[in-house]
BADOPA-916207 format. One line per 8 residues: number of its first residue (from 1); their letters; for each residue z, y, x of N, C-alpha, C. Coordinates in nm, 2 decimals. Atoms other than C-alpha are relative to their C-alpha. Layout:
BEGIN
NUM = A = Z:Y:X:Z:Y:X:Z:Y:X ~ ...
END
This chain:
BEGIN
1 = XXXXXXXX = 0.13:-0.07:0.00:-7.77:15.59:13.42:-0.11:-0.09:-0.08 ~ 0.13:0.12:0.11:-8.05:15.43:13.17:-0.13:0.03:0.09 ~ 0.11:0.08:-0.05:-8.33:15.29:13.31:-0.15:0.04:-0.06 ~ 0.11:-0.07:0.03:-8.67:15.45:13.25:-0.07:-0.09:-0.03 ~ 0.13:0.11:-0.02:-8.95:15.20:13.10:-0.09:0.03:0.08 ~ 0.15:-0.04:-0.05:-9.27:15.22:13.28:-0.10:0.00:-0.08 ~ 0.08:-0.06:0.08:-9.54:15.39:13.16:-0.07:-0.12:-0.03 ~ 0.07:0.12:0.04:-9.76:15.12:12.95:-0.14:0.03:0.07
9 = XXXXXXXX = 0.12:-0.05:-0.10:-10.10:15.14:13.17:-0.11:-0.03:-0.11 ~ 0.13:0.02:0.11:-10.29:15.02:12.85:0.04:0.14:-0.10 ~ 0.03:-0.09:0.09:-10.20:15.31:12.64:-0.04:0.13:0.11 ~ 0.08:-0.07:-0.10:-10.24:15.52:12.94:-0.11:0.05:0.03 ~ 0.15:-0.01:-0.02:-10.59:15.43:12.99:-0.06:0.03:-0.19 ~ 0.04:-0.05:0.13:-10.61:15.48:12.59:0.00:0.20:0.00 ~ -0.02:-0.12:0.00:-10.51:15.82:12.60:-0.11:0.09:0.08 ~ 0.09:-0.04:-0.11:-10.74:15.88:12.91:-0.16:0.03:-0.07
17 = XXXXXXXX = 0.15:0.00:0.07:-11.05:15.75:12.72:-0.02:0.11:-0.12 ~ 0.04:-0.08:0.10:-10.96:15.97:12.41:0.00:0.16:0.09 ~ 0.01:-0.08:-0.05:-10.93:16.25:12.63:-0.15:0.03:0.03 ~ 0.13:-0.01:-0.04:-11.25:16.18:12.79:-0.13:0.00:-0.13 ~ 0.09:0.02:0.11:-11.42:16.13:12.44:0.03:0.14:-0.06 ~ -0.02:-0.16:0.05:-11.28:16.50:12.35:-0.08:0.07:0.05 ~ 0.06:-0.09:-0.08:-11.45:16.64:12.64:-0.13:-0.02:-0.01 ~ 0.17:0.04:-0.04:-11.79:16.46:12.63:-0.07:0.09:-0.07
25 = XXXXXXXX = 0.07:-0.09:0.08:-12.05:16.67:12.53:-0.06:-0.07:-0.16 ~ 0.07:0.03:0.12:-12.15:16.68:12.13:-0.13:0.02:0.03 ~ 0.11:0.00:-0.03:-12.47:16.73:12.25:-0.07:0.05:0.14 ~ 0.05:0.01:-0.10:-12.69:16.70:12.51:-0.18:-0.02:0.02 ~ 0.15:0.02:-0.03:-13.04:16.75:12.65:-0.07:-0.04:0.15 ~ 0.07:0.02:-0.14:-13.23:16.59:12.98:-0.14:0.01:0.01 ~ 0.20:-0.01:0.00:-13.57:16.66:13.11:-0.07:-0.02:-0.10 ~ 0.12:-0.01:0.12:-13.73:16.77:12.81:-0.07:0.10:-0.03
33 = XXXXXXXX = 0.11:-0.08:0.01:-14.05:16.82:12.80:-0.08:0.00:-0.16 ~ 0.01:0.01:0.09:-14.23:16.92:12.48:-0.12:0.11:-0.02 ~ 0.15:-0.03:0.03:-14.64:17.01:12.41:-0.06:0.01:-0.12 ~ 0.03:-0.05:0.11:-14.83:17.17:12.15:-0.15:-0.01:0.04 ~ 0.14:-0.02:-0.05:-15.19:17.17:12.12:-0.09:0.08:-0.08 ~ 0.07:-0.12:0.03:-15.38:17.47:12.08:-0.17:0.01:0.01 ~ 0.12:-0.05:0.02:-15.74:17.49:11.98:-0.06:-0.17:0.15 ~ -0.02:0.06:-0.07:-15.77:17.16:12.19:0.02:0.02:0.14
41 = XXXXXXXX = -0.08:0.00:-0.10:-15.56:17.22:12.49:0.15:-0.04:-0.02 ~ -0.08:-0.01:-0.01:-15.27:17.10:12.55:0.11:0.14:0.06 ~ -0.11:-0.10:-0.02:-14.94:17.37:12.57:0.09:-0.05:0.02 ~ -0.12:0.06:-0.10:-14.66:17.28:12.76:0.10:0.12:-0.05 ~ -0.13:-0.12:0.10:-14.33:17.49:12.57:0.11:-0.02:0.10 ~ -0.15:-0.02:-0.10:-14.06:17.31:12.75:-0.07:-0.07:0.13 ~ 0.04:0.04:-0.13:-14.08:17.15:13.08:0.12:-0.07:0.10 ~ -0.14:-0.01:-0.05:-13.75:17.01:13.19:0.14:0.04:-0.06
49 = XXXXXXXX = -0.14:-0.08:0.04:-13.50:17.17:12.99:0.08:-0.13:0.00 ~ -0.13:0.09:0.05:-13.16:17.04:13.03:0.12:0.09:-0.02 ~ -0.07:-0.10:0.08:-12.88:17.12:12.85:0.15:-0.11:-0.01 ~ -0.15:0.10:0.05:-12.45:16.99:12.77:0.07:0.08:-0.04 ~ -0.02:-0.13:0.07:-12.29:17.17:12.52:0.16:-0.08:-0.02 ~ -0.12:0.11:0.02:-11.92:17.02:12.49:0.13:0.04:-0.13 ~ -0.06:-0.11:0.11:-11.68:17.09:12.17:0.07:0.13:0.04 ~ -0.06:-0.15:0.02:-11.59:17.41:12.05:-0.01:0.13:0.12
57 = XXXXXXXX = 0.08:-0.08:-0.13:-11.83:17.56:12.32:-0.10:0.09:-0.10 ~ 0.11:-0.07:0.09:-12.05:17.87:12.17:-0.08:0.06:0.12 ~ 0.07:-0.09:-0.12:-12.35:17.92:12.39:-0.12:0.04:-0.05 ~ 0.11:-0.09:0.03:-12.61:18.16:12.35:-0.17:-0.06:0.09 ~ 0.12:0.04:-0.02:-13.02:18.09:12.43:-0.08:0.11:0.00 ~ 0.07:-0.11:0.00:-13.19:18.42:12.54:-0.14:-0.04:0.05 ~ 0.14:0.01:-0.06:-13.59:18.46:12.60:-0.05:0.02:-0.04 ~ 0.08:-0.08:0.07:-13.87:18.62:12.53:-0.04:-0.07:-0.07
65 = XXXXXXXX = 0.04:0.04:0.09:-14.05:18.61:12.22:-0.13:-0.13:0.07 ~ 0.13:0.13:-0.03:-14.31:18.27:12.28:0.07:-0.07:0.10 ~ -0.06:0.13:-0.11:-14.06:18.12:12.52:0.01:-0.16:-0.04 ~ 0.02:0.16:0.03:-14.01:17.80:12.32:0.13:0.00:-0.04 ~ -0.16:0.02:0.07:-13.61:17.89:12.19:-0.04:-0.06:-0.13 ~ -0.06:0.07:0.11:-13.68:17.81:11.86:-0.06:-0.18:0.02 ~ 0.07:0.15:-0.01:-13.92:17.45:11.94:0.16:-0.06:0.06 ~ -0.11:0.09:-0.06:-13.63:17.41:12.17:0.15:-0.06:-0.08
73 = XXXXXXXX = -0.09:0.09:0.11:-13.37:17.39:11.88:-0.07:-0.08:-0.11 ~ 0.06:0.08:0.09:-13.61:17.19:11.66:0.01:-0.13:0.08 ~ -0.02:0.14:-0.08:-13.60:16.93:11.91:0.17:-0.05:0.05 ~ -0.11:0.00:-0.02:-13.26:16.97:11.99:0.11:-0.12:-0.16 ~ -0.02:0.04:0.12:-13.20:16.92:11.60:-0.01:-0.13:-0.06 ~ 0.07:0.11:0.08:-13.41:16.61:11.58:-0.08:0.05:-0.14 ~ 0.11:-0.07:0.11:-13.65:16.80:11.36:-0.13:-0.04:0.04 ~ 0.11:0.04:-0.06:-13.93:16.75:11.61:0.04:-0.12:0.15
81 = XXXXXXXX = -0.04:0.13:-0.07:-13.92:16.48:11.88:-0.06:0.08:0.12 ~ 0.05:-0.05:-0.13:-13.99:16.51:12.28:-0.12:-0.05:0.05 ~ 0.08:0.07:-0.10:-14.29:16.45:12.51:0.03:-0.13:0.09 ~ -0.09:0.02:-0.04:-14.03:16.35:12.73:0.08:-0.01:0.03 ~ -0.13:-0.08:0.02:-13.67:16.37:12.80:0.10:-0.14:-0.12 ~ -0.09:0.03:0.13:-13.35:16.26:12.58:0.06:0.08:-0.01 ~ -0.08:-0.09:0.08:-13.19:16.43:12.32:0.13:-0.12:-0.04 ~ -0.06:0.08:0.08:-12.86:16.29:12.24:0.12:0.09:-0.09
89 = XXXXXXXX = -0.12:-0.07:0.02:-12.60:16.40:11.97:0.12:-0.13:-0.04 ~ -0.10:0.09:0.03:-12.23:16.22:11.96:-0.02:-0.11:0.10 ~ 0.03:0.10:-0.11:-12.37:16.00:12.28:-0.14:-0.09:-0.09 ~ 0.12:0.07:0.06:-12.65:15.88:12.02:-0.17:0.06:0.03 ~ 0.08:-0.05:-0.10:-13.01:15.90:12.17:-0.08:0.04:-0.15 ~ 0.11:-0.01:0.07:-13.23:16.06:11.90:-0.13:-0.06:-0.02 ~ 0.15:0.07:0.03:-13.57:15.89:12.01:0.02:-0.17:-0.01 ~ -0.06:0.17:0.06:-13.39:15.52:11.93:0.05:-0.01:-0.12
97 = XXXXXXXX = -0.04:0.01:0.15:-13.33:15.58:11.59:-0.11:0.07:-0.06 ~ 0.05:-0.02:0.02:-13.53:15.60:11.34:-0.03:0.09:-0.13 ~ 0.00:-0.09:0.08:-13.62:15.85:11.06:0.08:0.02:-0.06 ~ -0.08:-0.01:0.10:-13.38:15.72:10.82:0.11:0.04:0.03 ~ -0.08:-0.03:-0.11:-13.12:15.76:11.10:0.00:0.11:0.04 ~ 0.09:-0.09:-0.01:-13.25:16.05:11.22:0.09:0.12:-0.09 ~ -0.02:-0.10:0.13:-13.16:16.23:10.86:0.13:-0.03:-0.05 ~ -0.15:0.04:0.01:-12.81:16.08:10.83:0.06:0.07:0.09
105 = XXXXXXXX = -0.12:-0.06:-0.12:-12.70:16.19:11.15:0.03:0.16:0.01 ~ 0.02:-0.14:0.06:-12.84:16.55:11.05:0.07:0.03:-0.07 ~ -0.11:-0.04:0.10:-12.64:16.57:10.76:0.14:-0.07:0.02 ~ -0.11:0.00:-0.06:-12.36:16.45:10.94:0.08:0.02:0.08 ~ -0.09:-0.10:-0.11:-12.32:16.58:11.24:-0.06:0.13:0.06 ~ 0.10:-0.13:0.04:-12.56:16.89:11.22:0.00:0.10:-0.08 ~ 0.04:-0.10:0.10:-12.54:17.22:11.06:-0.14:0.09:0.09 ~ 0.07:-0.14:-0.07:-12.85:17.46:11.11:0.01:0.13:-0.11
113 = XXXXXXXX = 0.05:-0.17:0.06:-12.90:17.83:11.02:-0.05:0.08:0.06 ~ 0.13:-0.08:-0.01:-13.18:18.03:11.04:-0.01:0.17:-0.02 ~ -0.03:-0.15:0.03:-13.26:18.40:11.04:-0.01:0.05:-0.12 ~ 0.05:0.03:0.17:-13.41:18.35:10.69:0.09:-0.07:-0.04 ~ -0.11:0.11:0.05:-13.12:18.21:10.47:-0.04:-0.14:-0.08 ~ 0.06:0.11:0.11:-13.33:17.98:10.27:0.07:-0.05:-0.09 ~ -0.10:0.01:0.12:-13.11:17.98:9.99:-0.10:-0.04:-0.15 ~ 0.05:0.02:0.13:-13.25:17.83:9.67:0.05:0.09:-0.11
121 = XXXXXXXX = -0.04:-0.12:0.09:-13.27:18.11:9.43:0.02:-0.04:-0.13 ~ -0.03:0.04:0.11:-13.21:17.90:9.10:0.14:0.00:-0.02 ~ -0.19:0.11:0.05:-12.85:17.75:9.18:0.09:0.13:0.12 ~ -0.11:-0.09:-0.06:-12.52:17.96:9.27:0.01:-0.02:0.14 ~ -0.01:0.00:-0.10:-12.41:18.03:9.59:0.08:-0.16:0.01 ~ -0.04:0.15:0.00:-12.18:17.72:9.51:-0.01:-0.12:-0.02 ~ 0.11:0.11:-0.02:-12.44:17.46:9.46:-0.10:0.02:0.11 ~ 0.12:-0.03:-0.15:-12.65:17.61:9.76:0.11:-0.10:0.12
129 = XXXXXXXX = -0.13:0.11:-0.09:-12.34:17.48:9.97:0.01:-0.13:0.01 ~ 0.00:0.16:0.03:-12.28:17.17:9.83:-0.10:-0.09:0.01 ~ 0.15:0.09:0.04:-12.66:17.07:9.84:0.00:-0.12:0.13 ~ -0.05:0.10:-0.14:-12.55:16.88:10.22:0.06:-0.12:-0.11 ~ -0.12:0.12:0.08:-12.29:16.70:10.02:-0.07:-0.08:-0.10 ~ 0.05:0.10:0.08:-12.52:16.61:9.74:-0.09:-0.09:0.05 ~ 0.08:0.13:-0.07:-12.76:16.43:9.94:0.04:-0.08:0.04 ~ -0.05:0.13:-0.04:-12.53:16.21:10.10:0.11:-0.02:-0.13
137 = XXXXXXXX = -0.06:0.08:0.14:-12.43:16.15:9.72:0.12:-0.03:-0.01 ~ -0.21:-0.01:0.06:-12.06:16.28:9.71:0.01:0.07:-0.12 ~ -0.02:0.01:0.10:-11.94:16.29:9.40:0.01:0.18:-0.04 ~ 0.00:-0.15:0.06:-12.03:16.66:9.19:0.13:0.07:0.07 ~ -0.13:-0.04:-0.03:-11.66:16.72:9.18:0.12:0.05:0.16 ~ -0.01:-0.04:-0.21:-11.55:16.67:9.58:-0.10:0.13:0.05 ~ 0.11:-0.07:-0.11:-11.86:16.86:9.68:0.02:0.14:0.00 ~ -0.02:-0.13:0.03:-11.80:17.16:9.49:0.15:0.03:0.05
145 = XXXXXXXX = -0.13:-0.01:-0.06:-11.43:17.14:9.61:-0.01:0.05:0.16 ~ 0.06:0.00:-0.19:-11.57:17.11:10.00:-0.08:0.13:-0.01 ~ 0.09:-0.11:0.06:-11.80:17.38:9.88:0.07:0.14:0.02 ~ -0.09:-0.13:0.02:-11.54:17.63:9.77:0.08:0.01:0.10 ~ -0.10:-0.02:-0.11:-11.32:17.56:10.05:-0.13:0.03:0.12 ~ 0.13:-0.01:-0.12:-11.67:17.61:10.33:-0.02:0.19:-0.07 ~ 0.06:-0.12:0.04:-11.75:17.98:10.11:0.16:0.08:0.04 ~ -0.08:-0.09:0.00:-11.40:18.08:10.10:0.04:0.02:0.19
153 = XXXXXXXX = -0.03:0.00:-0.16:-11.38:18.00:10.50:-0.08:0.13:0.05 ~ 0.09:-0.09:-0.06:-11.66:18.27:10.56:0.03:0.11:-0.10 ~ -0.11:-0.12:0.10:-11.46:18.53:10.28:-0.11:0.03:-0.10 ~ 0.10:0.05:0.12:-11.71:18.42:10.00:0.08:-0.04:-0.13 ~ -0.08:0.06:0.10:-11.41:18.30:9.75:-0.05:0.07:-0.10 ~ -0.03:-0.11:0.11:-11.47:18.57:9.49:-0.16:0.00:-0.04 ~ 0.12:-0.03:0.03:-11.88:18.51:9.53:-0.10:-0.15:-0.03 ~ 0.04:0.10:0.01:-11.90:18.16:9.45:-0.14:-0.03:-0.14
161 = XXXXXXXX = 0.11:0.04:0.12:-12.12:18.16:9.12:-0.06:0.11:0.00 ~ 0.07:-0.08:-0.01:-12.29:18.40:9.24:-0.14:-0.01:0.06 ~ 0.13:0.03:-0.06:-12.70:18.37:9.27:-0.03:0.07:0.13 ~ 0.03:-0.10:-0.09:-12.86:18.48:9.58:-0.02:0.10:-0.01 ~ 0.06:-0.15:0.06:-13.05:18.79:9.40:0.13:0.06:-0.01 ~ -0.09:-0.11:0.01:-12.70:18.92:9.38:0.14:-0.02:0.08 ~ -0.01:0.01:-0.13:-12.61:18.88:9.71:-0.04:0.11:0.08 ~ 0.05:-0.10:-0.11:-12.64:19.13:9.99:-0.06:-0.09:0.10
169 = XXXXXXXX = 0.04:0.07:-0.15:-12.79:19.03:10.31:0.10:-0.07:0.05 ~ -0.07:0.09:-0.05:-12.51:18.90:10.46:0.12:-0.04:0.01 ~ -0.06:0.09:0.06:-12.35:18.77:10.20:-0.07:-0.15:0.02 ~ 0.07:0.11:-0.01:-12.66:18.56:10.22:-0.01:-0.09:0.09 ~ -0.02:0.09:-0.12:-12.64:18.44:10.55:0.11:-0.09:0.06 ~ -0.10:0.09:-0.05:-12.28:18.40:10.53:-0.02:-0.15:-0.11 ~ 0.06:0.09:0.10:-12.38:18.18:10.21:-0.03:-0.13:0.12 ~ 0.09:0.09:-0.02:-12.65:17.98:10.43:0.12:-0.09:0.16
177 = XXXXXXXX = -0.17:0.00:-0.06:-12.29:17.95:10.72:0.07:-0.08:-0.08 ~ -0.07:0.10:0.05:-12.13:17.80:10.47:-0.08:-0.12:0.00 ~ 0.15:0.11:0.01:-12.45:17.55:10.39:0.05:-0.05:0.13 ~ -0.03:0.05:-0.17:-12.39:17.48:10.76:0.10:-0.10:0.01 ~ -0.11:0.08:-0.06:-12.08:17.36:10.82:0.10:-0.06:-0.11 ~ -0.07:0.04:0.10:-11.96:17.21:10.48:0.02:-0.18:0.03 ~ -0.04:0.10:-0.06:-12.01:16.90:10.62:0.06:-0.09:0.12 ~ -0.11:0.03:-0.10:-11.79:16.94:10.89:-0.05:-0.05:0.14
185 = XXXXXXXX = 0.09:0.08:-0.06:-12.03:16.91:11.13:0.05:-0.02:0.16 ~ 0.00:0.01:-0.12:-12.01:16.81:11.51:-0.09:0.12:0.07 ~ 0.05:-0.10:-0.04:-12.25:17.11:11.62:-0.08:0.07:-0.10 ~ 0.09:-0.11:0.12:-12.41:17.42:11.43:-0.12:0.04:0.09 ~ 0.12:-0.07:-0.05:-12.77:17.54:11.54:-0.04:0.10:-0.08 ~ 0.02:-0.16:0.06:-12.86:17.90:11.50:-0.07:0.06:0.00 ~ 0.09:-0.09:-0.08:-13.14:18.05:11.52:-0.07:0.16:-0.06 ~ -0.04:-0.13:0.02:-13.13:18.42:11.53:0.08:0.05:-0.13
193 = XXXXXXXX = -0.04:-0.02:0.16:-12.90:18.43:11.21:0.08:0.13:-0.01 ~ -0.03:-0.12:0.00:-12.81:18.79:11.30:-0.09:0.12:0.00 ~ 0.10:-0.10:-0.02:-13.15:18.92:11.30:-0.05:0.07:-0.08 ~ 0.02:-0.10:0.10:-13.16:19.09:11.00:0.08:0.06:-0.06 ~ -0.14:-0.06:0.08:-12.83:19.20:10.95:0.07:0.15:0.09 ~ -0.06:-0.10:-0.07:-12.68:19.52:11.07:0.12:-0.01:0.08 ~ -0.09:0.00:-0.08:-12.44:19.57:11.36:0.12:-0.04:-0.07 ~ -0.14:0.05:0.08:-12.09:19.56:11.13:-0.03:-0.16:0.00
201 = XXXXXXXX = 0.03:0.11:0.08:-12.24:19.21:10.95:-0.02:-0.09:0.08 ~ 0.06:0.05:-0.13:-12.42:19.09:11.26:0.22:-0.09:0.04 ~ -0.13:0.00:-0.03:-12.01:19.16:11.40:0.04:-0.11:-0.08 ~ -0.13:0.02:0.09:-11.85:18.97:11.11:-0.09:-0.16:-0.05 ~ 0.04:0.13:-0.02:-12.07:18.67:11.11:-0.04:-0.06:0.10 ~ -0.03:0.07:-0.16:-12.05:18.58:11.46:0.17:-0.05:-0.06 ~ -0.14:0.10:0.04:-11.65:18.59:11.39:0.01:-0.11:-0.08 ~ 0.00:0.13:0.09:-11.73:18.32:11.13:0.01:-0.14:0.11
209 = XXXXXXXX = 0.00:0.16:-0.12:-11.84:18.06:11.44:0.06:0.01:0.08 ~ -0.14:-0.02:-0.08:-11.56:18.19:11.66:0.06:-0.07:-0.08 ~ -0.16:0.05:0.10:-11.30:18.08:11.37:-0.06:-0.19:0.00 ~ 0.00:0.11:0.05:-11.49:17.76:11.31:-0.02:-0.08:0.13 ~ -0.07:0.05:-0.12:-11.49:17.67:11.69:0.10:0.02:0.04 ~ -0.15:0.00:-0.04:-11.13:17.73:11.74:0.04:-0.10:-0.09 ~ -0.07:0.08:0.14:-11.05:17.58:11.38:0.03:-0.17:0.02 ~ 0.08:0.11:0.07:-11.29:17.26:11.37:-0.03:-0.08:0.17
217 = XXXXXXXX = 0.02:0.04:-0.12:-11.36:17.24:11.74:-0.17:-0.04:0.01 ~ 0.16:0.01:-0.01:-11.75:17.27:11.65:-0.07:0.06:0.08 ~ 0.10:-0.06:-0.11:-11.97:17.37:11.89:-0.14:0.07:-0.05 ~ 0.07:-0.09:0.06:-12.23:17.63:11.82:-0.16:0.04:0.12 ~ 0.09:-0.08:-0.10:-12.56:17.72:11.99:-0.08:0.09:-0.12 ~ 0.07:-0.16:0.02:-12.71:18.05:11.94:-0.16:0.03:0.05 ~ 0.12:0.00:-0.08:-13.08:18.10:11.98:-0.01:0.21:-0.05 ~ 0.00:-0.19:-0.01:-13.10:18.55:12.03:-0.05:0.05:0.05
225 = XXXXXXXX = 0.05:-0.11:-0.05:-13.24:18.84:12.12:0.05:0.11:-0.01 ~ -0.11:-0.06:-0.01:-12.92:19.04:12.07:0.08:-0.04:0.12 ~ -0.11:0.04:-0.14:-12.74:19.09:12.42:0.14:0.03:-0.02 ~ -0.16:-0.07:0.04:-12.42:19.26:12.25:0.05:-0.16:-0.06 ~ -0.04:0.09:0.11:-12.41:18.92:12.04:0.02:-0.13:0.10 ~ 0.02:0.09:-0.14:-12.52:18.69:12.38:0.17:0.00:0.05 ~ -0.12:-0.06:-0.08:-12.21:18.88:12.56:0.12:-0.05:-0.03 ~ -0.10:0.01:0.02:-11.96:18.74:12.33:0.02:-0.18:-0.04
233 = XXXXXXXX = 0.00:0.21:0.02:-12.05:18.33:12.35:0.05:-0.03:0.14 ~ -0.06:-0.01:-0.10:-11.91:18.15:12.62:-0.08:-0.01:0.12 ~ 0.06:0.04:-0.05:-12.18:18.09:12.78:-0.17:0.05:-0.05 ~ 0.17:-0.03:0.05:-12.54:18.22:12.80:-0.09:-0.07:0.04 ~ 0.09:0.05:-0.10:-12.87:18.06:12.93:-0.12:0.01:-0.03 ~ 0.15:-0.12:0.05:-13.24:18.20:12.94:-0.11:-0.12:0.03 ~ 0.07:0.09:0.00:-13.50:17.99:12.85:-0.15:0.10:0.06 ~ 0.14:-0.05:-0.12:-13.83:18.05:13.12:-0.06:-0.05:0.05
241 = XXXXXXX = 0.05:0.10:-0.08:-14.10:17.87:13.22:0.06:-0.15:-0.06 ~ -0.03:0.10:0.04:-13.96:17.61:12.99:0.08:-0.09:0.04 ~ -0.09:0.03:-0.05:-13.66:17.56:13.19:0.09:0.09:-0.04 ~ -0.15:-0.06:0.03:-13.32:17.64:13.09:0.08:0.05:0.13 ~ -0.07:0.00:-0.09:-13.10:17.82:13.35:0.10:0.14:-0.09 ~ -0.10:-0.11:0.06:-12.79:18.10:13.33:-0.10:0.16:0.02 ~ 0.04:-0.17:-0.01:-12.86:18.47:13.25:0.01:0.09:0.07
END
């Protein structure tokens, strides 16, 4: 009868830690608070919000118009900063780093898209893409490769040199989808990028961040006002009173 080794307790505890570094959340929010000042008064938006979003999790952000969803992904982003609170993405604390940092980690572990595609109407859909990649100054050649492989993931292969102006709607958004996640990001932020697109389109660019959280294991938050669109993340939570809770 052969003799079993024993398990090595150091790779063990390796295996453990990468497990536990799979699960940790890509991003995370604690008591954050976050004020605006109106005609001099102070405005209080968030108040607490906390938030753990863990890979290849797609959770939706319902609330009325003036609740503070979008401030709350600007801050989430590192676009705007907190009152109070930490933001961290990757276990990294947002307000300990500084601008230049800040704008690295954005284009590296960060896609956003918006309800507006903001597409540069000069350059093809396949330089709109790539434009992530050219800032962190990867070589023309790679980017456009990363590029064409990010357009054809969202069923854009066939519309790559193609300007916005001759783009539909949401070709455009899937366009600004690709922009997003070309650089393979650790979380996508979304805010309402179905709100100008018709039910089918709406339908068929949601499936885009399904495929790219199963694929990529990217994690997705959704800021909405579509409950058919809410219904199909894993997770919803309704921002009120500047507190996050479930729907």
């Amino acid at each position: 009868m052969t003799e079993r080794r024993p398990a090595d307790p150091k790779a063990l505890s390796a295996a453990a830690q990468g497990a536990e570094a799979s699960s940790a959340p890509v991003l995370s929010a604690q008591d954050v608070h976050k004020s605006y000042r109106e005609g001099g008064l102070a405005v209080e938006v968030l108040r607490g919000a906390e938030l753990a979003v863990a890979p290849a999790e797609i959770v939706a952000i319902v609330g009325a118009s003036g609740s503070g969803k979008s401030t709350l992904l600007h801050v989430l982003g590192g676009l705007d900063g907190t009152d109070h609170g930490i933001v961290q993405v990757r276990g990294r604390n947002l307000a300990q780093m500084s601008d230049a940092e800040r704008g690295r980690l954005r284009n590296e572990q960060l896609g956003f898209v918006y309800q507006f595609h903001h597409l540069l109407p000069e350059f093809t859909a396949l330089d709109n893409v790539a434009m992530p990649l050219a800032i962190r100054r990867m070589e023309l050649g790679a980017a456009h490769a990363r590029a064409s492989e990010s357009l054809a993931a969202v069923g854009l292969a066939d519309r790559i040199q193609h300007h916005p102006a001759e783009l539909s709607g949401g070709e455009r958004q899937r366009t600004a989808i690709a922009r997003a996640i070309v650089t393979r990001p650790a979380c996508v932020l979304a805010d309402e990028p179905t709100g100008n697109l018709d039910r089918d389109t709406a339908r068929a660019v949601f499936g885009v961040f399904v495929e790219l959280a199963q694929r990529n294991r990217t994690a997705v938050v959704i800021v909405t006002h579509d409950p058919a669109l809410a219904a199909r993340c894993d997770r919803v939570l309704r921002l009120e009173h500047g507190r996050l809770g479930a729907a």
